[in-house]
N, C-alpha and C positions, 0 to 999 in steps of 0.2 A: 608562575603557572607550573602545573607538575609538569615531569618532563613527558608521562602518557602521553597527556592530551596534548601539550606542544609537541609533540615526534610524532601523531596518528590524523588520520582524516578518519572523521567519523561517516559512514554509509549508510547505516539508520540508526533509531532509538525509540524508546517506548516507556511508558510508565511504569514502574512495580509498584512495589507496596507504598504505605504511606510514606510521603517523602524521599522516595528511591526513584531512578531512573537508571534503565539498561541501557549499551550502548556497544554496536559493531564498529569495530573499528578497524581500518587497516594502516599499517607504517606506510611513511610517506615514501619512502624508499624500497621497500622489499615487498616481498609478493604472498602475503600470508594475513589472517584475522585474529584480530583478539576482539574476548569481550572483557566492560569494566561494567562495575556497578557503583554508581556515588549517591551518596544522599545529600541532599539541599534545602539550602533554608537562607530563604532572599537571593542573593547573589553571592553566597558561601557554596561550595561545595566540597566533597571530602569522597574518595575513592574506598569504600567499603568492600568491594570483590575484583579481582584482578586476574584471567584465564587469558597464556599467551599461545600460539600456535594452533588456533582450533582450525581443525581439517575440514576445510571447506573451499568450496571453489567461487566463482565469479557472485556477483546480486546476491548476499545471503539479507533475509526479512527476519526482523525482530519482534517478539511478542510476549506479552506474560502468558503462563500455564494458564491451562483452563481448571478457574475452581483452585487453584495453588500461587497465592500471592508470592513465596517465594521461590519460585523456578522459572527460567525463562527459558524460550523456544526458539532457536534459529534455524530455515529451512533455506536451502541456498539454490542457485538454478538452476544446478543438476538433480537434486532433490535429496543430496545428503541431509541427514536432522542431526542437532545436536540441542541438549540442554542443558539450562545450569542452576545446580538447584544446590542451595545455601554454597557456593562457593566452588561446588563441585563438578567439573565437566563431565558429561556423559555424552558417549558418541551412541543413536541408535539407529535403527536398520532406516535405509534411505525407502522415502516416501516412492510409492509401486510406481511400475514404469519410468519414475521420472522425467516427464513430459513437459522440459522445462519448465519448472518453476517459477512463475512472473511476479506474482504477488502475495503475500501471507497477512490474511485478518483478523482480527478477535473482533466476532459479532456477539456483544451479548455476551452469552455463555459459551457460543460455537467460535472454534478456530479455524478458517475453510481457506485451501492453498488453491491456486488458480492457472494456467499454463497454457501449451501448446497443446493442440487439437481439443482446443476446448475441455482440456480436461478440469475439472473441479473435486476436491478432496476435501474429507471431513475427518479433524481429527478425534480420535477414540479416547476413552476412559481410561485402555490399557496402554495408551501411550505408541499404537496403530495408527492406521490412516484407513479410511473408506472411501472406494475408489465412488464417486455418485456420477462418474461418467459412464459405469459401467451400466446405468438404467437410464442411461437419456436416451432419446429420441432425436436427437439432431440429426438435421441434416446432411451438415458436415460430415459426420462418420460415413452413411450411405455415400456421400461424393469421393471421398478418399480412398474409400473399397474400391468405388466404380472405375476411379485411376488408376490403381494400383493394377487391376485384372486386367484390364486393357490394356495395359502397356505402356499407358498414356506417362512416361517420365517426367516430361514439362512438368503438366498438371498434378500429377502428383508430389512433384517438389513443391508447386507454389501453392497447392493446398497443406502442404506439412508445414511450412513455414510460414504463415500470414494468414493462420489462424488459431491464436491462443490469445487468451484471456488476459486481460490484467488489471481489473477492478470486479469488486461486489459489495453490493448495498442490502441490510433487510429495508425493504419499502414498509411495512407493515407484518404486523404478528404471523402470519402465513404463510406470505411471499421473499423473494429477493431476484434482485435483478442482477445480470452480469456483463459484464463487455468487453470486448475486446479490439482486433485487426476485422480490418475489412468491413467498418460498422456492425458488426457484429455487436447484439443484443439477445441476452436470454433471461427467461425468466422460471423461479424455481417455485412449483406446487407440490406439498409432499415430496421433497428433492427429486421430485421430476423435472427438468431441465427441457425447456424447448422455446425456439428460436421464436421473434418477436421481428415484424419486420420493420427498418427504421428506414429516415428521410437521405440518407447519404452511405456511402460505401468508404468513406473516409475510417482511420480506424479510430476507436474510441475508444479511450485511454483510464479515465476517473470516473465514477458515479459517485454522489449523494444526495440527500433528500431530508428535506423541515419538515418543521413536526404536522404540516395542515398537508402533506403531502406531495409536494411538487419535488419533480424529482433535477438534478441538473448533472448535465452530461459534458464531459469536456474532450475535446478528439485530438488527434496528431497536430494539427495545424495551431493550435491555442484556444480554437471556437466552442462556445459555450451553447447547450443545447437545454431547453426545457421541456418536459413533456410531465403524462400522465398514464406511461405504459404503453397505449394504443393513441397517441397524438402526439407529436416533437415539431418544436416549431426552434431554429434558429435565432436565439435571442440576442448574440454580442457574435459579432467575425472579424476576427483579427488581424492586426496589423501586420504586428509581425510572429515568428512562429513561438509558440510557450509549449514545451514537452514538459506536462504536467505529468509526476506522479502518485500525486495524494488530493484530495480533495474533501473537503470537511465542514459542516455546518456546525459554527460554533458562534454563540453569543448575537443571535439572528443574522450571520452574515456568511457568505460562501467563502472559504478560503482554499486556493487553488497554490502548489507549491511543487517542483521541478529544479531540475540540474538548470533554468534559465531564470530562479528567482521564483517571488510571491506575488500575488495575487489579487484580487480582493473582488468582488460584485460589488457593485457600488451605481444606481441610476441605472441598472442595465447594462451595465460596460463591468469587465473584468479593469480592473487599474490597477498598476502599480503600488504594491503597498505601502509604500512610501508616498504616493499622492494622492489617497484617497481624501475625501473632505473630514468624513467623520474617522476621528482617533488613526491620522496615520502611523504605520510603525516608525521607528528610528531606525536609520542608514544602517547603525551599530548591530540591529536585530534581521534587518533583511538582508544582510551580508551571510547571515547562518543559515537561511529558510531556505532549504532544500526540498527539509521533510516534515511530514507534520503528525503530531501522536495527540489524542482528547483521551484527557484522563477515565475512567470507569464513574464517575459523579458528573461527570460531564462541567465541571469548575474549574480545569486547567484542559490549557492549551502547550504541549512543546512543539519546538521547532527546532532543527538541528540540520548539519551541512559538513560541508569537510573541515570549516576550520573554525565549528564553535556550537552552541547551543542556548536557546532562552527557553523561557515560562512564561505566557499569558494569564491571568486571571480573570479577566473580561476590564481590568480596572488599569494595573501596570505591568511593564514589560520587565523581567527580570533577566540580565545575560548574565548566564554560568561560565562562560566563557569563551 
């Protein structure tokens, strides 16, 4: 094995171009990130770009450019950006405010960063950020004013802290849903942003949604939610706790993946992906599932973790290592 990958634990990965995959990584021992880029083919792979010490702090999220197969994007929690295009690091100006950083997506064509006080951002053409918090209507913000004027300290801390975001789904051509602490659900019309009321104050963690439109929601506890925007009904409640942070519909089945392991919907119950009935994975492949990345064709599935990575096809599992 090279010595990268044996000396790094990998923190996320994402597809690039044809037969490329990016990948954040940090030493097992030291306190800093690199990124590699390898290209694959079966269970071969080969380290085609290598960037060591990139400046970045805690949770950095990985993504290909928008509209640029080869440049990749990493936004990290404090909302430094950097990206790597053919080889080349570039540090640019940290995304505005930096309102903790939770999540980073490529929807489509759109790249949207997600955080604390509900903030959501959209990345620009010129390589910018649009702040789309700055034209919501939430509530939240009115609440946190309201503490702040008052005097109210408590409540002002534990509205700055236990409400940010950390998932987004497009539901359909117009809309997209978001979510976060404190059940916390929003919905975006013309990136207008405003709150949706849901069945639990639990916080909710992943969203997504099949193609006939159901949507499914997964919270802090492991529990899985199904609705239709304006209806959520508790469909599987868990055993024990599953801190999901990806969640994905691939090859008609839910697949739910966290720092506690994978997932699967299967009969209505989230299961171990290792015991599902239909096509369980191997031991070998959910020892890697951390995190999960769907190709831009929607025909590959990765999955990646601190000490390794595979490739779905919907047929076999391939581990890169």
């Amino acid at each position: 094995m090279n010595t990268i990958l044996s000396n790094n634990l990998i923190q996320d990965g994402c597809f690039g171009e044809s037969g490329k995959l990016g990948f954040v990584l940090t030493p097992i021992k030291k306190n800093y990130f690199s990124f590699i880029e390898v290209s694959y083919e079966n269970e071969s792979i080969e380290i085609t770009i290598s960037c060591k010490k990139i400046p970045l702090s805690a949770g950095p999220h990985i993504v290909l450019e928008r509209n640029n197969p080869t440049t990749y994007l990493i936004v990290d929690v404090v909302g430094n950006v950097v990206s790597v295009k053919n080889g080349k690091l570039i540090k640019e100006s940290r995304v505005e405010d930096g309102a903790g950083i939770r999540n980073l997506q490529k929807i489509d064509h759109q790249i949207l960063a997600c955080g604390g006080m509900h903030s959501i951002y959209e990345r620009k053409s010129n390589a910018g950020w649009e702040n789309l918090s700055l034209r919501n209507s939430l509530d939240i913000i009115a609440k946190i004013q309201k503490a702040n004027s008052s005097g109210n300290d408590d409540l002002f801390s534990h509205l700055m802290e236990s409400n940010g975001l950390l998932g987004i789904s497009k539901i359909n051509p117009t809309e997209y849903l978001a979510v976060g602490d404190m059940g916390t659900l929003l919905i975006s019309k013309d990136k207008i942003w405003t709150t949706i009321d849901f069945p639990s104050n639990v916080g909710l963690n992943t969203i997504a949604n099949n193609e006939s439109g159901e949507i499914f929601i997964t919270d802090a506890l492991g529990n899985l939610w199904c609705g239709m925007t304006d209806k959520w009904e508790l469909i599987f409640e868990a055993k024990k706790r599953m801190r999901f942070r990806d969640s994905v519909w691939f090859e008609d089945r839910l697949w739910c993946a966290g720092r506690d392991g994978m997932q699967i919907l299967e009969e209505n119950e989230l299961k171990d992906c290792t015991e599902v009935k239909i096509n369980p994975v191997p031991e070998s492949i959910a020892r890697v599932a951390n995190r999960i990345d769907v190709s831009e064709d929607k025909k590959k599935m990765l999955v990646c973790g601190n000490r390794g990575a595979a490739i779905y096809d919907g047929n076999d599992w391939h581990l890169l290592y």
